[in-house]
Backbone as CSV, one residue per row, in Angstrom:
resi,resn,N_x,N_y,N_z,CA_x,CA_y,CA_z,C_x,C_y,C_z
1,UNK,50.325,75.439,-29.499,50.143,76.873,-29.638,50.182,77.586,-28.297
2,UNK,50.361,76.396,-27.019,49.970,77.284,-25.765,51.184,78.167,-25.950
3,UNK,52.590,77.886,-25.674,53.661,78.617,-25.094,54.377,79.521,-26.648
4,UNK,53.539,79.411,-27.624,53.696,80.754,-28.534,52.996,82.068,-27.966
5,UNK,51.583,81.531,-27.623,50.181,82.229,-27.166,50.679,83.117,-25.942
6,UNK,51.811,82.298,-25.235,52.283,82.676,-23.944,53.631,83.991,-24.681
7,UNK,53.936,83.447,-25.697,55.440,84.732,-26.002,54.524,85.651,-26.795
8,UNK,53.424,85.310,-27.307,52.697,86.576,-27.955,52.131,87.678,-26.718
9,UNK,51.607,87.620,-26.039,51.254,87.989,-24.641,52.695,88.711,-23.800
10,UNK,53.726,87.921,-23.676,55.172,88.774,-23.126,55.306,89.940,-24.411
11,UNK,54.993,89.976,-25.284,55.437,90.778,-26.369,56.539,90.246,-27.015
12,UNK,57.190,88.945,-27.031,58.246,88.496,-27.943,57.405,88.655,-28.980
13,UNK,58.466,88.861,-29.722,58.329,89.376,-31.585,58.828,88.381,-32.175
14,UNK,58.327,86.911,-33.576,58.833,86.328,-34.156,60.804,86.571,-34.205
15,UNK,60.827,87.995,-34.557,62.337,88.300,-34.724,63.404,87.967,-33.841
16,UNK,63.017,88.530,-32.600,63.005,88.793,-31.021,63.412,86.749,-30.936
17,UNK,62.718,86.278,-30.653,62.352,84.861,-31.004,63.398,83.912,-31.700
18,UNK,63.478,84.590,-33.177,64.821,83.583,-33.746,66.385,84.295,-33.386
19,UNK,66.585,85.798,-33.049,67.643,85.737,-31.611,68.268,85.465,-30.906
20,UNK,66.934,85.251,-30.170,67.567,84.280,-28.676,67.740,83.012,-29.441
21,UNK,66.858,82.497,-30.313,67.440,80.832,-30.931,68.996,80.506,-31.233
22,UNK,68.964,82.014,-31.934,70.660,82.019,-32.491,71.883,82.062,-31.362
23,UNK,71.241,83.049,-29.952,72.115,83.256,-29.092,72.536,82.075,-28.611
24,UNK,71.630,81.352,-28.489,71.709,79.843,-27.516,72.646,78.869,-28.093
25,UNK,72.193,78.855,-29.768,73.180,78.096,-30.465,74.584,78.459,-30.117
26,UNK,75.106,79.953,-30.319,76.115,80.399,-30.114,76.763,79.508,-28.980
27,UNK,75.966,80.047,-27.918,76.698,79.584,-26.168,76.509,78.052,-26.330
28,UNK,75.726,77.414,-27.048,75.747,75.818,-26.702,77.208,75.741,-27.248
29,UNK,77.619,76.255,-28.885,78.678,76.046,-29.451,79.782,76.300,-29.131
30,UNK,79.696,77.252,-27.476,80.539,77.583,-26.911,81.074,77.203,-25.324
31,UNK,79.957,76.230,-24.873,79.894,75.419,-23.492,80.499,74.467,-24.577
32,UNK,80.477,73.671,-25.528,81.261,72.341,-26.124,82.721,72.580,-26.355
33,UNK,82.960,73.731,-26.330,83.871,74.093,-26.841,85.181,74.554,-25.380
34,UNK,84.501,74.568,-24.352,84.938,75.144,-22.777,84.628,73.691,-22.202
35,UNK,84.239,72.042,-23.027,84.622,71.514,-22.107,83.135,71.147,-21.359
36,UNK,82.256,71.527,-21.210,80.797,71.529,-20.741,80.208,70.449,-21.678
37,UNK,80.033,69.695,-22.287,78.980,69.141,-23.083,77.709,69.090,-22.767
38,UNK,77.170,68.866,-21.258,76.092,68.712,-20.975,75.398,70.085,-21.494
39,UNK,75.511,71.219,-20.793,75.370,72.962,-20.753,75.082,72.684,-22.364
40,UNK,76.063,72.478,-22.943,75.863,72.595,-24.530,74.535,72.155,-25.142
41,UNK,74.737,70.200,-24.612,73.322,70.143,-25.012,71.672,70.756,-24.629
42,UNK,71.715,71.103,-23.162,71.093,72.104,-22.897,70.725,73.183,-23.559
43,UNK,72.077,74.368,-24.190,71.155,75.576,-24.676,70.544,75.417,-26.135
44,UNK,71.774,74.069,-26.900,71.340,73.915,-28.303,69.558,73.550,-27.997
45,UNK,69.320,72.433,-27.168,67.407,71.979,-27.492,66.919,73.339,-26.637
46,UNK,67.595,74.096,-25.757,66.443,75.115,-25.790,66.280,76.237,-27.178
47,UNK,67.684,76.631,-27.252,67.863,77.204,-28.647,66.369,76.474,-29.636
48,UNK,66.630,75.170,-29.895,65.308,74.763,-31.250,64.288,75.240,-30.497
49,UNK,63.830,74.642,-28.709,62.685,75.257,-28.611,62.369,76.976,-29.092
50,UNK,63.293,77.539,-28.917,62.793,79.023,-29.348,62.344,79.042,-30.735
51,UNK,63.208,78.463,-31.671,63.334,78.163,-33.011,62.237,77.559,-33.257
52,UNK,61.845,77.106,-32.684,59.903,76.423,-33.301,58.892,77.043,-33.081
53,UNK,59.368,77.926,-31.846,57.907,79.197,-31.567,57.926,80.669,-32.679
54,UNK,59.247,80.808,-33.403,59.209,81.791,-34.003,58.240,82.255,-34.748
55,UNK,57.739,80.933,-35.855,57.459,80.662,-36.986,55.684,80.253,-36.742
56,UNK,55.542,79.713,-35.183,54.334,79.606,-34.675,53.773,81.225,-34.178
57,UNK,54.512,81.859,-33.702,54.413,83.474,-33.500,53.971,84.459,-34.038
58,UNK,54.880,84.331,-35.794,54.386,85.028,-36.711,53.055,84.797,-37.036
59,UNK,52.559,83.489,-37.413,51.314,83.366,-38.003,50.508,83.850,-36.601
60,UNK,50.418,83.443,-35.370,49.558,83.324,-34.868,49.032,85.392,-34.296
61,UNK,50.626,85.829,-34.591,50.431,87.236,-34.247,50.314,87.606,-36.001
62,UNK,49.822,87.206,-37.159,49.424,87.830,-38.331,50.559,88.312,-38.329
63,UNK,52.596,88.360,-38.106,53.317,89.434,-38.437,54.295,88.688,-39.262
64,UNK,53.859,87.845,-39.863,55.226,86.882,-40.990,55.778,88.055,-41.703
65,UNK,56.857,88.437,-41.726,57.172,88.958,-42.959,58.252,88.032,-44.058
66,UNK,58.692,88.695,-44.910,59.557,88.095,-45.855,61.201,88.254,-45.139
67,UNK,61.322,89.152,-45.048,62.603,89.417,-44.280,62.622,89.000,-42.744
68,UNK,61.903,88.385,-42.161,61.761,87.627,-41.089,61.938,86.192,-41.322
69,UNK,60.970,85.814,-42.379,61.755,84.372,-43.053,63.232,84.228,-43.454
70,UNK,63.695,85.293,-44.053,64.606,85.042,-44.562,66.021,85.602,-43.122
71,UNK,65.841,86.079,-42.270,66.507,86.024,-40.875,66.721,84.455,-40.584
72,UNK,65.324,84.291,-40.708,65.329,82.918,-39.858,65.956,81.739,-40.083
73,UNK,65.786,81.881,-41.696,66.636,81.029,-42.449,68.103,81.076,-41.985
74,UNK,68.239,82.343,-42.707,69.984,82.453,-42.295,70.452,81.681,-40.916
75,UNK,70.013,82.713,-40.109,69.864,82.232,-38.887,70.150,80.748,-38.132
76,UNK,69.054,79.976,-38.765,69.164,78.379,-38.695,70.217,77.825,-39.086
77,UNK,70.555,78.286,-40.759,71.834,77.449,-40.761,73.360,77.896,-40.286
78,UNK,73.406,79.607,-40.124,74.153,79.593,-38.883,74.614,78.702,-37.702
79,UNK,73.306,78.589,-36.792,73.245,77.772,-35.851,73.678,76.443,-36.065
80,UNK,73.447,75.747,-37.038,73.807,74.332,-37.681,75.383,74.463,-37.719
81,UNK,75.885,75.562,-38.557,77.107,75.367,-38.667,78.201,75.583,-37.479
């Protein structure tokens, strides 16, 4: 809970949060793709790290919503694909 505790405090927003998860996926999917593999694997596990604080965020800032789950969802399997 420390480094949620730590994005609740910056003011990241659960939303804010699965985002940057998605952005990272993007650019990992796009350093593999330019030839980088390492870079790739890099932003994809930081990408999940963001992706695991989202969901720790909401609860811990009381702001889950339904349409935040359902971002996140999407979101994830975006990133997968």
């Amino acid at each position: 809970q420390g480094p949620a505790r730590v994005c609740l405090r910056l003011g990241f927003t659960p939303n804010r949060l699965t985002l940057i998860a998605f952005l990272l996926a993007a650019l990992a999917a796009g350093a593999v793709a330019w030839g980088k593999p390492l870079a790739g694997i890099f932003l994809w596990w930081l990408g999940r790290l963001f992706d695991a604080l989202d969901g720790v965020v909401a609860r811990l800032g009381n702001s889950s919503t339904p349409f935040g789950a359902f971002m996140d969802l999407t979101l994830d399997m975006l990133s997968y694909c």
